[in-house]
C-alpha positions as CSV (number, residue, x, y, z in Angstrom):
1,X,176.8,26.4,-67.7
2,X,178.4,23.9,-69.5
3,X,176.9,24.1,-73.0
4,X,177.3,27.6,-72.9
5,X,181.2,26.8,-72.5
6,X,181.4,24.6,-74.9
7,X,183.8,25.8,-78.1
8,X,184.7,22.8,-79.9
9,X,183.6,19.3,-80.5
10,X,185.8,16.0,-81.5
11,X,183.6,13.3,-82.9
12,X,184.5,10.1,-84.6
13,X,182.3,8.5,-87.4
14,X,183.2,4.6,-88.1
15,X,183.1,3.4,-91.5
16,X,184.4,0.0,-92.1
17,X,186.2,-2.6,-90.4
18,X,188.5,-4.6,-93.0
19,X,189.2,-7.3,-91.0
20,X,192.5,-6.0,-89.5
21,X,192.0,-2.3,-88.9
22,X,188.6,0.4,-89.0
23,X,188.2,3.2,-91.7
24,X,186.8,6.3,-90.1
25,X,185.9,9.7,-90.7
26,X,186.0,12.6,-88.1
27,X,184.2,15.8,-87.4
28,X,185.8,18.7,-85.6
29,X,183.1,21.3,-85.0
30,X,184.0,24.8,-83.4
31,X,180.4,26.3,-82.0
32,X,181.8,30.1,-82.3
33,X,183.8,32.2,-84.3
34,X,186.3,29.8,-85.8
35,X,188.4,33.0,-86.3
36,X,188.8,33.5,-82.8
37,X,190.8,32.1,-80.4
38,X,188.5,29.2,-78.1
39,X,189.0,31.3,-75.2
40,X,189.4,34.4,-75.5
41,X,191.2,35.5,-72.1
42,X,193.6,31.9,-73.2
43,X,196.7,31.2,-75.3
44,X,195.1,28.4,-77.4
45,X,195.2,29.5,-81.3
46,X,192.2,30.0,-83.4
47,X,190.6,27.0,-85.0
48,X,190.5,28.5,-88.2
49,X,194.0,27.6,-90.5
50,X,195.2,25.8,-87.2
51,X,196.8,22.2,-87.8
52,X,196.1,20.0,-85.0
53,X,198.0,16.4,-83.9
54,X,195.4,14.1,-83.5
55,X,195.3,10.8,-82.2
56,X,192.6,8.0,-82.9
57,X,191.6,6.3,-79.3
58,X,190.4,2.6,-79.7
59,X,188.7,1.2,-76.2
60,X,188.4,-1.9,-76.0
61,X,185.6,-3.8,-74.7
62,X,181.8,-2.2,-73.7
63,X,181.7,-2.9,-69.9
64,X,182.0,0.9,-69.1
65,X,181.3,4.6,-70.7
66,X,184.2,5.4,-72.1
67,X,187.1,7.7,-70.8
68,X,189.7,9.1,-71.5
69,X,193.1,7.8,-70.8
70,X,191.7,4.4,-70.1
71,X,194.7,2.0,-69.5
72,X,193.3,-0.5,-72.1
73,X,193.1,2.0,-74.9
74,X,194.5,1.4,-79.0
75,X,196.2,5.0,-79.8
76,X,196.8,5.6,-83.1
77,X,198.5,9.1,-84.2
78,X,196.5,10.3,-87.3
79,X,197.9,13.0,-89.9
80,X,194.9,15.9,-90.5
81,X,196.9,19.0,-92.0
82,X,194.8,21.6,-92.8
83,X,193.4,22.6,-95.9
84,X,195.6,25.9,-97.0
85,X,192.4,27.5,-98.2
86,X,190.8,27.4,-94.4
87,X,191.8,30.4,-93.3
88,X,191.3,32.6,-95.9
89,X,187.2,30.6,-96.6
90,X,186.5,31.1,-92.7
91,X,187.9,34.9,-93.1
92,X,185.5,35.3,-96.7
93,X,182.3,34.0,-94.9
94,X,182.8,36.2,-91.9
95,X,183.4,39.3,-94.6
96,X,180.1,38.3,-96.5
97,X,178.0,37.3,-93.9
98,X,178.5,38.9,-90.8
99,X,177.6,36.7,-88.2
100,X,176.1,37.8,-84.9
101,X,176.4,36.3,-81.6
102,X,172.4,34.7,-80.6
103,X,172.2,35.4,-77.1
104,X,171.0,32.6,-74.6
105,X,167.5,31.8,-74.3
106,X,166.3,29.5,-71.5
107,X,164.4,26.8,-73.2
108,X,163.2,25.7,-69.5
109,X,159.4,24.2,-70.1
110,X,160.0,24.6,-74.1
111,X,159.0,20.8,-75.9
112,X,159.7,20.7,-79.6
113,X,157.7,18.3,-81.2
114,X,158.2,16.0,-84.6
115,X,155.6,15.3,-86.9
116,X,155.4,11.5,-87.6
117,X,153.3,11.3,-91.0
118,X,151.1,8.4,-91.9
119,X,154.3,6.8,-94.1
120,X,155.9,6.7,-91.1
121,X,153.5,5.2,-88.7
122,X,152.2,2.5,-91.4
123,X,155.7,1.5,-92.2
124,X,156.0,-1.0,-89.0
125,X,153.7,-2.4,-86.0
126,X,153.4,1.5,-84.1
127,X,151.2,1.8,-81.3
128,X,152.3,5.1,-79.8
129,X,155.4,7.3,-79.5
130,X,157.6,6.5,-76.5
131,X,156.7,10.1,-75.1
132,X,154.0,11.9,-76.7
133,X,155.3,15.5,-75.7
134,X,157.8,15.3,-78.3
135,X,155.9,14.2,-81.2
136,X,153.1,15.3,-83.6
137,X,150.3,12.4,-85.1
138,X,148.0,13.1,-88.0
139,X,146.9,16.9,-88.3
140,X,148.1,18.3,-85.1
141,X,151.4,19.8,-87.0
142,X,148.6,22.0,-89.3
143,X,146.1,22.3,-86.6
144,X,149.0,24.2,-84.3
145,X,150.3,25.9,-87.3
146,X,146.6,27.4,-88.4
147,X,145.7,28.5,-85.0
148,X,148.7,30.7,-84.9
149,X,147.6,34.7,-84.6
150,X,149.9,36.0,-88.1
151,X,150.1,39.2,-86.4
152,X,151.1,41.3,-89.9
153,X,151.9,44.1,-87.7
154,X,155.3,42.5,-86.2
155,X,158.4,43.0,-88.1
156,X,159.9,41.0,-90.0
157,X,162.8,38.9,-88.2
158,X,166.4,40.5,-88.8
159,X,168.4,39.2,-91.8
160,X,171.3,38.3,-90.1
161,X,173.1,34.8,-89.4
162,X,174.8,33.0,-86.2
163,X,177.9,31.0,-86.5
164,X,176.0,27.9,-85.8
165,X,174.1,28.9,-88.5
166,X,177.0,29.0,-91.0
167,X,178.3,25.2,-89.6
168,X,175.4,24.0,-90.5
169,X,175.8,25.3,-94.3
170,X,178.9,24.3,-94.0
171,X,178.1,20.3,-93.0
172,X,176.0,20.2,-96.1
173,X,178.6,21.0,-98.7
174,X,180.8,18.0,-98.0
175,X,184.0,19.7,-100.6
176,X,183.5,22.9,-98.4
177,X,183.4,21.2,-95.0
178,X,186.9,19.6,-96.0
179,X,187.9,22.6,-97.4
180,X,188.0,24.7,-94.0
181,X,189.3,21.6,-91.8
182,X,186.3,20.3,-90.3
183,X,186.0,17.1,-91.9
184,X,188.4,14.6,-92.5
185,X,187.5,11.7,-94.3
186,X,189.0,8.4,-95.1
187,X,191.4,7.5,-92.7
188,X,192.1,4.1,-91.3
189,X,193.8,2.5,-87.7
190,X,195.4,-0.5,-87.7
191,X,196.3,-2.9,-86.5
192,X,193.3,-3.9,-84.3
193,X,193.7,-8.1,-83.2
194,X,190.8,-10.0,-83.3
195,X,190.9,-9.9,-79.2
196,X,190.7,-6.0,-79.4
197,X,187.4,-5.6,-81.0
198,X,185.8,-8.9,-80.4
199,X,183.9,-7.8,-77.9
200,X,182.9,-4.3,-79.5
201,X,184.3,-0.8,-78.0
202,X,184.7,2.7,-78.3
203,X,185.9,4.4,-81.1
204,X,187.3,8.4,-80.0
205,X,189.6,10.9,-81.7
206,X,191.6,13.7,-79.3
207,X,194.5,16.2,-79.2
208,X,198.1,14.6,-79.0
209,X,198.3,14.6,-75.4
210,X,202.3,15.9,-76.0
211,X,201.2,18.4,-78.2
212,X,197.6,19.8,-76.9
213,X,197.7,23.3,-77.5
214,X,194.3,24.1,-75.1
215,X,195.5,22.7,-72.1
216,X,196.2,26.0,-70.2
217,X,192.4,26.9,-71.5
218,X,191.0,23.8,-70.1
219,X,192.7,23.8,-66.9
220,X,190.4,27.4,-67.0
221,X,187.2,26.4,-68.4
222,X,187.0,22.1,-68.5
223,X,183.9,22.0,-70.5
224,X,185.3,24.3,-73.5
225,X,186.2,20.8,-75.5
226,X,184.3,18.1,-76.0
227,X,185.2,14.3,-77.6
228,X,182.5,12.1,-78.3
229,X,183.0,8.3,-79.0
230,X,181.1,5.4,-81.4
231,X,180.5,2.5,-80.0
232,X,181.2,-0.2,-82.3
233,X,180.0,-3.9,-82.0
234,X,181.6,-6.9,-81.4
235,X,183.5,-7.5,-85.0
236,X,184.9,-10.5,-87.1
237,X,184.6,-10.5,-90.2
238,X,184.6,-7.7,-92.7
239,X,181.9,-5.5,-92.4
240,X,180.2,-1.9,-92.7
241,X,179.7,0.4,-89.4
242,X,177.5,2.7,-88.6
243,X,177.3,5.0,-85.9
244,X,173.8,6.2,-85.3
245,X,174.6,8.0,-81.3
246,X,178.0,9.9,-80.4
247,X,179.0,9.0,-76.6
248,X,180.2,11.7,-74.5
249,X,183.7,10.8,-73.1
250,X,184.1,11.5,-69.9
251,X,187.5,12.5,-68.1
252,X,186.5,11.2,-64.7
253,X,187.0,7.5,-63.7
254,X,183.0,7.4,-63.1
255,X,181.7,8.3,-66.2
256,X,177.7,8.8,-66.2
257,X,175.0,6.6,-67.0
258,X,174.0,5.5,-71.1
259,X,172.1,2.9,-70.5
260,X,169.1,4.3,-72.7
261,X,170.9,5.4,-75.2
262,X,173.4,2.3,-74.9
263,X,169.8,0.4,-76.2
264,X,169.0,2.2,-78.5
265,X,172.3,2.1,-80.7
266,X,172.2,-1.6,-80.2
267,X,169.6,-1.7,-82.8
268,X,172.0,-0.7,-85.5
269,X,174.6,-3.0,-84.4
270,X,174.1,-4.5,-87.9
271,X,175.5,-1.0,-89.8
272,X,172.0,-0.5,-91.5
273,X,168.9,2.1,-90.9
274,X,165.8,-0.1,-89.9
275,X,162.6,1.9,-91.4
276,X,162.7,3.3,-94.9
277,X,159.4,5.5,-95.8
278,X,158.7,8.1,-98.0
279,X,156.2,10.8,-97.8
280,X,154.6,13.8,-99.7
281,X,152.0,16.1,-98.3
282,X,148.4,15.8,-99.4
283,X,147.7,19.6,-99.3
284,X,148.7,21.7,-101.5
285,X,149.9,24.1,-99.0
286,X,153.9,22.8,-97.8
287,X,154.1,25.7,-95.5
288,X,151.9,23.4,-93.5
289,X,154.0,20.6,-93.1
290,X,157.9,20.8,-91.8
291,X,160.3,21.0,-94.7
292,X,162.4,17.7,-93.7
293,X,158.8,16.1,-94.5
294,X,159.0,16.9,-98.2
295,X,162.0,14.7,-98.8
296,X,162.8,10.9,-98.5
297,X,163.5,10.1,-95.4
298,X,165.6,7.2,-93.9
299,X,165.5,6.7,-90.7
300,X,165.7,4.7,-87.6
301,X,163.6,5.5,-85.3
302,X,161.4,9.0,-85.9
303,X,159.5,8.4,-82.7
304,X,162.7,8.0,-80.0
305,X,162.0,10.4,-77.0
306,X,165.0,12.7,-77.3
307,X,165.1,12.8,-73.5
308,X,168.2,10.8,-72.6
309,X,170.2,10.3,-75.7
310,X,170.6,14.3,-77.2
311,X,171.5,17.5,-76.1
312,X,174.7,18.5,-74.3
313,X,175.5,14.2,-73.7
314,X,174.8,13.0,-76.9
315,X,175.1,13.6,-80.3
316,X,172.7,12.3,-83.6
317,X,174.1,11.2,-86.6
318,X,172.5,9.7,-89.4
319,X,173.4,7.2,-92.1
320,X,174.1,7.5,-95.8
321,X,175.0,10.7,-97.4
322,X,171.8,10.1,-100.6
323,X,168.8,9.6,-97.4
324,X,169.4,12.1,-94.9
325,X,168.6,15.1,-94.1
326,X,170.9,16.0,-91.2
327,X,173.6,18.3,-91.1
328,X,176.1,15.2,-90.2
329,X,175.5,13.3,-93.9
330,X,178.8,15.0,-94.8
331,X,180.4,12.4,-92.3
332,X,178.4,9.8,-90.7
């Protein structure tokens, strides 16, 4: 399957456009042990300590998904040295923690459902979710938790950690996410002519073609990397970005279809979040509601059917680091 192959994700994170050239930041997440090599039958290294050459891909133009090696792409080569502390954090938090590996679990009839609180649902002209098996109104998020049998006589779940679990600590300590090579922030492409972006594009980073050290792996196992691109808008004048959906890029001349998710990050075109609410529970009892609730929330759209725009062909960001709750704040 080809989430299970998956080892490591490129993404790219737009920031600014200046008029001339676009400020970025990029997120290269492994979804294993970082100590290990991707595959581990290959001859690509470890991502842990490992310097890549990486190159910035600029597509211009929004007729088509983006792909790789498209003849009308920018390149720009990008300098990312590795922390010198990587190693030896990635090595410490394997030593302290001791991840395990989670085994698979079909999820095959599973829904998981988001509460939408009243703040929410007041805050603009809402009738109904877009797909009502994926989201929670009123009391149902109580309701389902109150009905469950507590069973005291199951034990407790084990007190151990996955990997994924330790990337997601990881993303929200932006010093330590930088500190073991996964974030990179403030760097810039240029030049980009007026022509280029005009008409809005895809914004990608990637391994120096000349220099890729996973090729052999990939010839072996094509889904073990994955680069996902913004889409920008058409751009003139100075202004913000803001990335709110990752596009998968696709190494085959017919890429697949976004066209759901190609509307929905249209609405952000303008670089801001579009509904601002805040909520606090009414009971006294927070074990009732989900944590995420308890905090401010900015956010675009609570009530978006995932179906279509997550998952192994898309991935969520959200907006500024002081409003989110997501494990991308350290980025996006």
């Amino acid at each position: 399957m080809p989430l299970l192959d998956l080892a490591l994700s490129l993404m790219a994170f737009p920031q600014n456009w200046d008029g001339s050239g676009i400020s970025l930041n990029i997120l290269l997440l492994p979804c294993n042990d970082p100590t290990a090599r991707l595959l581990p039958s290959g001859s690509g290294p470890q991502f842990s300590g490992t310097s890549y050459k990486l190159q910035v891909v600029f597509i211009p133009g929004l007729g088509a998904p983006p792909v790789d090696g498209d003849p009308a792409s920018k390149v720009f080569p990008i300098n990312t040295l590795v922390p010198d502390s990587a190693a030896t954090l990635f090595n410490k938090l394997k030593t302290k923690l001791a991840p395990t590996a989670i085994p698979p679990t079909s999820m095959l009839g599973v829904n998981i459902h988001k509460a939408l609180p009243l703040s929410y649902t007041s805050a603009f002209t809402f009738e109904q979710p877009r797909d009502p098996r994926f989201f929670s109104l009123g009391e149902d998020f109580g309701c389902s938790v109150r009905s469950k049998d507590p069973k005291p006589l199951e034990p407790p779940p084990p007190p151990t950690v996955s990997w994924g679990q330790i990337m997601s600590y990881i993303l929200r300590q932006p010093k330590l996410a930088a500190a073991v090579g996964m974030v990179y922030t403030s760097l810039h492409i240029a030049p980009l002519a007026a022509a280029d972006v005009g008409n809005g594009g895809w914004l990608y980073v990637r391994f120096d073609p000349a220099s890729d050290p996973y090729i052999a792996d990939l010839a072996a196992k094509p889904d073990l990397i994955k680069l996902f691109a913004a889409r920008t808008p058409a751009l003139t004048a100075g202004r913000q970005l803001f990335a709110p959906l990752l596009f998968p890029v696709s190494q085959k001349t017919t890429p697949p279809a976004i066209d759901e998710a190609n509307i929905e990050v249209q609405e952000y075109d303008d670089g801001f979040a579009k509904i601002v609410h805040c909520f606090q529970p009414t009971s006294a009892d927070a074990s009732l509601w989900p944590q995420p609730m308890l905090a401010f929330r900015s956010a675009g759209t609570m009530s978006r059917s995932p179906s279509g725009t997550t998952g192994s062909s898309m991935a969520r960001a959200r907006p500024a680091p002081t409003t989110c709750r997501s494990a991308y704040w350290a980025i996006a």
